[in-house]
C-alpha positions, 0 to 999 in steps of 0.5 A: 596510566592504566588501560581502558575498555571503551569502544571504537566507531565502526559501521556505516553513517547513522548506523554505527556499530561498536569494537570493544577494545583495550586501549591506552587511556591516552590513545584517541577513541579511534585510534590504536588499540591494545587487543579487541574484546568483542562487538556492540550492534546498537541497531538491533533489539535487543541489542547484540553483544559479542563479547569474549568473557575470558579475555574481559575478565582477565582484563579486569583482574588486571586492573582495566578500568571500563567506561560507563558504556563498556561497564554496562555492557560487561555487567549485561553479559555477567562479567563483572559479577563473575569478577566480584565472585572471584573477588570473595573466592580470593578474600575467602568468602566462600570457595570456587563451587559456591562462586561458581553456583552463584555465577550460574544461578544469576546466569539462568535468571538473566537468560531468562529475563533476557529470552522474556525481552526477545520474546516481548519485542518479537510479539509486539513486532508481530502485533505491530505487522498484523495491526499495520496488515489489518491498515492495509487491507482496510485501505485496499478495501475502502479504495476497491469500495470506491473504484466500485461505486465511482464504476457503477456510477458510470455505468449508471450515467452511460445507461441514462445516457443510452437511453436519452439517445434511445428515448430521442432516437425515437422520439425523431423516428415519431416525427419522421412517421408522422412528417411522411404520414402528413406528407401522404395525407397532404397529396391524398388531400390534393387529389381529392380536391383537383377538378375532374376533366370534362368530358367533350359533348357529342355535337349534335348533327342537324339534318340539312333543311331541304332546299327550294328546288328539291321541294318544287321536285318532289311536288 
């Protein structure tokens, strides 16, 4: 049976990172391998592919047949159109400078269409943060909105309130004056109205009448 490139499961529970080996067809998935070729983070975007490209084509050559995901990855990275171009070099298609100037011109084209992706995802990821930012700082605007009006909501209420307990205190200081004014005009009234004393008569000092014998004396 040949040899196969696959992948083995490395990386942590619902982040799995991937190996790129050679392996026995017959071997388990995660089991021995003949020779490690690379690395496959599917976590990030685009995906990160660590991938030694003379050690894979030389497995190819060698007749390794890849699973579909490893025979994606290796197109992703050019090696199988590199193979392909060896492939014509060997039938005599064209010779090693065409081959190579072919390798190169897809090479800059898939550069290319690959720096386009980076540069798409990094702006929507940019978008996205400057779109969730603008959420935020609505969010705290609106609450800072509240907190403002539900304050001078209670400033408003404790100013009512303030000036119940003014209106009232004074209110209770009128009746105080006006209880002590009454109280004042009462005990004027009671003085007015108490009879005068009065005052004790001079008796009047009769003379005493002369009595017989003084008058038959004096005559």
């Amino acid at each position: 049976m040949p040899a196969k490139i696959r992948l083995t499961r490395q990386g942590r529970k619902k982040r799995p990172i991937y190996h790129i080996v050679v392996a026995d067809s017959r071997a388990p998935r995660d089991g021995r391998y003949i020779e490690r070729l690379g690395q496959y983070n599917p976590n990030t975007n685009p995906a990160t592919i660590d991938l030694d490209f003379d050690k894979a084509l030389d497995w190819l050559q060698k007749g390794a047949q890849p699973t579909d995901t490893c025979k994606a990855i290796l197109s992703y990275r050019g090696v199988l159109m590199k193979k392909h171009l060896l492939d014509g070099v060997r039938k005599g298609a064209f010779n090693e400078e065409e081959a190579e100037a072919r390798f190169d011109k897809w090479l800059k084209e898939k550069e290319a269409k690959i720096q386009a992706k980076t540069d798409s995802v990094t702006k929507a990821k940019e978008a996205d943060e400057k779109q969730r930012l603008e959420a935020e700082i609505k969010i705290k605007e609106a609450r800072a909105e509240e907190i403002a009006k539900k304050r001078a909501a209670e400033a408003e209420s404790e100013a009512k309130a303030a000036k119940a307990e003014e209106a009232e205190a004074d209110v209770e200081e009128n009746v105080e004056v006006a209880e002590v004014a009454d109280t004042d005009n009462s005990a004027e009234e009671a003085v007015a109205e108490e009879p005068k004393a009065e005052e004790p008569k001079a008796e009047e000092v009769s003379e005493p009448e002369a009595s017989e014998e003084e008058e038959k004396t004096e005559e």
